[in-house]
ZAMARGU-4260 file (C-alpha; in steps of 0.2 Angstrom, whole numbers, plus 5000, padded with zeros to 4 digits):
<rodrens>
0) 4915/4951/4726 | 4910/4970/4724 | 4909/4985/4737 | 4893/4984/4736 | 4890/4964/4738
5) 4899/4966/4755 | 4891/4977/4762 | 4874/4968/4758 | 4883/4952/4764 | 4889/4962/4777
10) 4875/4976/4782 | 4890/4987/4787 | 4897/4999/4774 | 4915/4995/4769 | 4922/5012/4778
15) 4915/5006/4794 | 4923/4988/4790 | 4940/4997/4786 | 4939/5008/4803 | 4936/4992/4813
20) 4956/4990/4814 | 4959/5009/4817 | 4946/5007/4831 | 4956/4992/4840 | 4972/5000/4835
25) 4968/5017/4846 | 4960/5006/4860 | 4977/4995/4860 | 4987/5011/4860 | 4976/5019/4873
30) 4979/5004/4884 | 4998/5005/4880 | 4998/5022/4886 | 4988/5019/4902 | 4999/5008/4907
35) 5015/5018/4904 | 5010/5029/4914 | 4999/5021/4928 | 5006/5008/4941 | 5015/5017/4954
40) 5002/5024/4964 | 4990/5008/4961 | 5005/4998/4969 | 5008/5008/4983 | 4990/5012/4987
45) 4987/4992/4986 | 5004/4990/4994 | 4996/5001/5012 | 4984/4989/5014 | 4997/4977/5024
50) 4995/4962/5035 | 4993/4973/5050 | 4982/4985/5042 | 4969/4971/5040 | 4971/4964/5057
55) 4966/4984/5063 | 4953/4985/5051 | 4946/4967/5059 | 4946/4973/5076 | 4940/4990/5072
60) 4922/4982/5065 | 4925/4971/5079 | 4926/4982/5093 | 4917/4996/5086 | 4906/4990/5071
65) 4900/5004/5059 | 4907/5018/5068 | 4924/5013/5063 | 4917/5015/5045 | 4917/5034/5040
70) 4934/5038/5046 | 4942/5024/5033 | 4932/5036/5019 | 4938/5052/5028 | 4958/5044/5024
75) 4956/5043/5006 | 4962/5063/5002 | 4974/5058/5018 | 4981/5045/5006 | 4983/5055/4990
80) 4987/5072/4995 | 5003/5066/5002 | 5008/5052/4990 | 5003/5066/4976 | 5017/5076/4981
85) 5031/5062/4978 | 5022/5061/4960 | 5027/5078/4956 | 5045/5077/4963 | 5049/5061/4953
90) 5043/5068/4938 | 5048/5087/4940 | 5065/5083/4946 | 5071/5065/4940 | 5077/5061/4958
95) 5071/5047/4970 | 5067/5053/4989 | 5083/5049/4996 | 5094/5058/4982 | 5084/5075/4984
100) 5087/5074/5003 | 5106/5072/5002 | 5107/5086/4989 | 5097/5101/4997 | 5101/5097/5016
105) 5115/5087/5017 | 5123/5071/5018 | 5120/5069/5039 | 5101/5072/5035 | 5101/5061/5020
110) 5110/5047/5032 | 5095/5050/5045 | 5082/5048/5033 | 5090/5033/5026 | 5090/5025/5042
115) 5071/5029/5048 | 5069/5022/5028 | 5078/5007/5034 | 5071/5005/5049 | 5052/5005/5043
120) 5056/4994/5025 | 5064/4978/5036 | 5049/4982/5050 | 5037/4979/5038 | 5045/4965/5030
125) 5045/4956/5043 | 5025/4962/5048 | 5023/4953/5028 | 5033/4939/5034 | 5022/4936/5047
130) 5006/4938/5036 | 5013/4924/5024 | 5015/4914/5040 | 5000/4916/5047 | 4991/4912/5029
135) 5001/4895/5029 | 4995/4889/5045 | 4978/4892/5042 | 4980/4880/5030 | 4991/4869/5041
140) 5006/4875/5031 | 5023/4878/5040 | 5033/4894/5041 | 5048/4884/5038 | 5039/4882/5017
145) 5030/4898/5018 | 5041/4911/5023 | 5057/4907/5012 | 5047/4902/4996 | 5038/4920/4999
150) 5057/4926/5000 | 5063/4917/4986 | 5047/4924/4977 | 5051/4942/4977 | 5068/4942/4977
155) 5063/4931/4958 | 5051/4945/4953 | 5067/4959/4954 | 5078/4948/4948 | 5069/4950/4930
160) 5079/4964/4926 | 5062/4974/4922 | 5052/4987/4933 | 5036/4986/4922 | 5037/4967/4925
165) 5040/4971/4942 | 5024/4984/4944 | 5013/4971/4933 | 5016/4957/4946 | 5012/4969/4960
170) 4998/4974/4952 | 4990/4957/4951 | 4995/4953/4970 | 4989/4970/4977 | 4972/4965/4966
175) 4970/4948/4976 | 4967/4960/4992 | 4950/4963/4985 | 4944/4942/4985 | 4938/4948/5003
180) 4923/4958/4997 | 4914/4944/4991 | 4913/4940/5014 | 4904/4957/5012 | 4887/4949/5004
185) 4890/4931/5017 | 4888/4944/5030 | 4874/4953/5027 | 4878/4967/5034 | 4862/4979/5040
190) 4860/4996/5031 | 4852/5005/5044 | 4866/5000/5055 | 4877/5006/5044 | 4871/5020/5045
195) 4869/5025/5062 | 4884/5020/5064 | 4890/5034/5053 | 4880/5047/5062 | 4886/5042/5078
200) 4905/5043/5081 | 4910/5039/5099 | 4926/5054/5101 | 4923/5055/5118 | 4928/5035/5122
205) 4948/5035/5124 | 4948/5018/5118 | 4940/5020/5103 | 4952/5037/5098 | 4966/5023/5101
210) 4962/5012/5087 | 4957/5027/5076 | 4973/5031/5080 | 4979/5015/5075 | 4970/5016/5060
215) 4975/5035/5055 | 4994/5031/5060 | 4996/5017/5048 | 4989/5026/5034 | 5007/5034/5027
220) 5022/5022/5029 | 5040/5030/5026 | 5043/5018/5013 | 5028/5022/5004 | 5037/5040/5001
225) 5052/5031/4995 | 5043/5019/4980 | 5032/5029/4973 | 5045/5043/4971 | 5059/5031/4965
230) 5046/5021/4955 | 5040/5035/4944 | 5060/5040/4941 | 5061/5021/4935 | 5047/5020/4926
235) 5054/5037/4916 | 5039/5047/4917 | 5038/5065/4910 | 5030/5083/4916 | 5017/5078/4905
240) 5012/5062/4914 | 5007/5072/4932 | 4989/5073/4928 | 4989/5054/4924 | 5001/5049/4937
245) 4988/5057/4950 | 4973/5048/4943 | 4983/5033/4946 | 4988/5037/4964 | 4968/5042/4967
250) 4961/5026/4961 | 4972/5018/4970 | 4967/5027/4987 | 4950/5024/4984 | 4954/5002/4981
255) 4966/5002/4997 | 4951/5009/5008 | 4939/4999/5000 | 4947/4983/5006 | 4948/4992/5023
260) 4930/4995/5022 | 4926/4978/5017 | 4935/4969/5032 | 4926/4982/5044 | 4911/4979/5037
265) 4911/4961/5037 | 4919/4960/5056 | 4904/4973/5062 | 4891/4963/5054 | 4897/4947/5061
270) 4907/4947/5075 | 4904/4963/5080 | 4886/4957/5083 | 4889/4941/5093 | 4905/4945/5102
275) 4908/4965/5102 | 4927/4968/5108 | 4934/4950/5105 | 4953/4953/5103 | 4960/4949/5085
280) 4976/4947/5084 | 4982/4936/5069 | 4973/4930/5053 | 4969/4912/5063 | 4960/4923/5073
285) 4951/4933/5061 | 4947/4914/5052 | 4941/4908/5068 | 4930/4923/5075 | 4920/4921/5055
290) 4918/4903/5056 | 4901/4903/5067 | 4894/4916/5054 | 4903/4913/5035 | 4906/4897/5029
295) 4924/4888/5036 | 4930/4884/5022 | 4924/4899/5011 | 4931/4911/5026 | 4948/4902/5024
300) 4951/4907/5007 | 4945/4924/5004 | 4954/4928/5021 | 4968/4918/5014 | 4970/4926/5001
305) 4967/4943/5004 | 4981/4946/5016 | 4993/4932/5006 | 4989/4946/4994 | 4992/4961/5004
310) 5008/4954/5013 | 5017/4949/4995 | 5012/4968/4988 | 5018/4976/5004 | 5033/4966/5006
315) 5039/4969/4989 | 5034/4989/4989 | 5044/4991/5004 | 5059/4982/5001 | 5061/4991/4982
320) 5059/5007/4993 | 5071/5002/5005 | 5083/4996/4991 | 5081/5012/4982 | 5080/5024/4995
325) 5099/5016/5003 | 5104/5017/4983 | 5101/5037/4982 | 5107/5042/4997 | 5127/5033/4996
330) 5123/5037/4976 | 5124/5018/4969 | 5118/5015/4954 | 5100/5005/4955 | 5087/5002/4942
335) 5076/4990/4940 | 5077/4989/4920 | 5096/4983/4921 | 5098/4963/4927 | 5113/4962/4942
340) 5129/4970/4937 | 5142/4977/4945 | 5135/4994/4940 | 5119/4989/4951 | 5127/4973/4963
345) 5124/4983/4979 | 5107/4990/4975 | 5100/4971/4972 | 5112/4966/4986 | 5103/4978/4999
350) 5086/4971/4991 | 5092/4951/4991 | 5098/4955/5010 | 5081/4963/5017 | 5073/4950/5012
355) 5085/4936/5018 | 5085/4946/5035 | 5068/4947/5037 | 5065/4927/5033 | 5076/4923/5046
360) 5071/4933/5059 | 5052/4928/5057 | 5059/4909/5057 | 5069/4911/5074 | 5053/4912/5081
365) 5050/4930/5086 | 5031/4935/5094 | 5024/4937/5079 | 5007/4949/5086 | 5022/4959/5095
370) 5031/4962/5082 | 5017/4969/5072 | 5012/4982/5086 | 5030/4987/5089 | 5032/4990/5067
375) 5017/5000/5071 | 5023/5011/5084 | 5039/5012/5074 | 5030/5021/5059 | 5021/5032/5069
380) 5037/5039/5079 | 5046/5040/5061 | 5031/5050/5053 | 5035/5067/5062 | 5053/5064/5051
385) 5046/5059/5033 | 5033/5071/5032 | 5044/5086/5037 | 5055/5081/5024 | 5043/5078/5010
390) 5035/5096/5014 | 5052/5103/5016 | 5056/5096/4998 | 5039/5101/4991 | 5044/5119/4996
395) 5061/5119/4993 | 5063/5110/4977 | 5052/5114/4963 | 5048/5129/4953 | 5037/5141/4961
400) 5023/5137/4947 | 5022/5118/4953 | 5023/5120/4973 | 5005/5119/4982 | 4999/5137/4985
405) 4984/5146/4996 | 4972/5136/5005 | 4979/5118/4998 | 4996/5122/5005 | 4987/5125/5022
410) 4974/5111/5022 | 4990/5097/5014 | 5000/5101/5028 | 4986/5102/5041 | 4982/5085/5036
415) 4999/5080/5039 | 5000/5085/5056 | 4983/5075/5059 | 4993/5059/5053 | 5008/5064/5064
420) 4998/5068/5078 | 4987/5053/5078 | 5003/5042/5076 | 5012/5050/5090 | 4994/5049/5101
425) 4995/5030/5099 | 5013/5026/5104 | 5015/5029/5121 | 4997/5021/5127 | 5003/5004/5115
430) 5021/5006/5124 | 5010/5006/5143 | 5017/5022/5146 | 5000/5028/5149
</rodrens>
């Protein structure tokens, strides 16, 4: 057959038949790339949006409707400006978190932050152990199966020897978080309400600055420091990939407070409504509270699934992070890209060992809606301590050319002292001290 018999077979000329496969070759390339280079900030972001950071998010729309709404918008630059910073130490400097703060202040400073790293990655565990336990029950389930198959499930997922397998898998459980905005349209939710709810912002209620508070105080775990730091050291990304590396940690700002949106919304426009100030404490609760207004059964498994999601994402973000951020600071060798060793047997044996410690904690039978206040006000005292030393660093550490400068400096750390100050706000009221 000739040229010309094909392309009037064809009706496409035989240069645009011959750059069909140059086209698909540059898109496959261009998805290689992103994926090089994206991940840690999707994972992280996703990985924020925990157990307990759904259950405030239901009792926020719960108690206070749509006037809960705006300030889950008004954390998004919260949420990037200070996971953006641990993008351009990784990369600029090749060091996770924990390795930087041993070199430039010390092996005493580097053992206190290991120990408030410790301290928030097994609280938080066990927060996402109680997630999976609560998800299991609602479908009559038993922690006794739940919580050590979840265990057994994200030590497996390490275990591969491979962080991009890792990163992928988190990826696809953080993504589940988002099988709850399909509630949003069984909810009907009014936009005129929405609104005034926007327009009217109730500061002057104590009550309702407490569970802003809440709400601002979980936005920046310690551990989330850690993993995106260590992660983009693992993942071997280069000075080049900043630009891209903060794209990433943006889009994944904007999904994490979407699914907080989501569950505020569909709270406000359902219970909210009926039962304003109903108390929330567990995902049973949540199931229960929608079941006059969304279908049961449909309510079960977008709950279900949302925070199984959230828990798994969170619970393997924060025990990497733990597991890396111990690694740095004693100097162990730990990569992800390398199966067990005895180059790596303590890094995986830190990892294997928080979760095995947080399974059987949760399984003894602890309070399980205690324990998620308590990791709360845990992260909110450590806060003032891990953003002193991720400004510090920020200073300290990189070139001049590459630190934050002018009226950004001012407005990053400004911020920071909002977080600090809200977290710090929430503690003593939550303790009874006030």
């Amino acid at each position: 057959m000739t040229v010309s018999s094909v392309e009037a077979a064809s009706g496409v000329s035989v240069p645009a038949l011959r750059a069909e496969p140059r086209t698909r070759a540059r898109r496959r390339w261009l998805v290689a790339g992103l994926l090089a280079v994206w991940g840690p900030g999707l994972v992280v972001m996703l990985a924020d949006t925990d157990a307990g950071s759904l259950i405030t998010a239901a009792q926020s729309g719960t108690r206070w409707g749509y006037r809960m709404i705006l300030p889950q918008f008004v954390l998004i630059p919260v949420l990037y400006v200070v996971q953006e910073i641990t993008v351009r130490l990784g990369i600029l400097t090749g060091k996770g978190h924990g390795a930087l703060i041993r070199e430039h202040f010390g092996q005493v400073w580097a053992l206190l932050s290991g120990a408030t790293l410790f301290a928030s990655a097994i609280g938080a565990l066990l927060s996402e152990f109680a997630g999976v336990a609560g998800v299991g029950e609602l479908f009559g389930v038993s922690p006794d199966l739940t919580v050590p198959v979840a265990a057994a499930v994200l030590i497996g997922i390490a275990l591969t020897g491979s962080y991009q397998r890792a990163e992928r898998i988190g990826i696809v459980l953080g993504l589940a978080e988002l099988a709850f905005i399909p509630a949003l349209v069984l909810a009907h939710p009014s936009l005129h309400a929405v609104g005034q709810g926007f327009a009217h912002l109730p500061l002057g209620s104590s009550s309702y600055l407490m569970l802003l508070a809440a709400n601002v105080g979980a936005v920046i775990m310690p551990w989330m420091i850690f993993y995106q730091q260590g992660a983009v050291v693992d993942k071997g990304l280069r000075k080049a990939d900043i630009r891209s590396g903060r794209r990433d940690t943006a889009i994944g700002a904007v999904l994490t407070q979407l699914v907080m949106v989501t569950t505020v919304l569909v709270f406000a426009a359902t219970v909210g409504r009926h039962s304003p100030g109903l108390a929330l404490k567990n995902v049973g609760e949540m199931a229960s509270a929608l079941r006059p207004f969304i279908d049961p059964l449909a309510a079960k498994v977008l709950l279900g699934a949302t925070v199984l999601g959230a828990a798994l994402v969170s619970a393997l973000v924060a025990s990497l992070a733990g597991a890396w951020g111990v690694s740095e600071i004693f100097g162990w060798s730990h990569t992800l890209d390398n199966r067990p060793n005895r180059r790596t047997a303590r890094f995986y044996a830190a990892y294997v060992l928080a979760h095995v410690l947080g399974a059987v904690v949760v399984l003894l039978g602890v309070n399980l809606v205690n324990l998620v206040v308590d990791v709360m006000i845990m992260n909110a005292l450590l806060l003032p301590v891990v953003l002193g030393f991720l400004l510090a660093l920020e200073a300290r550490v990189l070139a001049p050319e590459h630190r934050m400068h002018g009226p950004y400096r001012w407005a990053v750390t400004a911020l920071c002292l909002a977080v600090i100050g809200f977290g710090l706000y929430m503690a003593p009221a939550t303790l009874g001290w006030v």
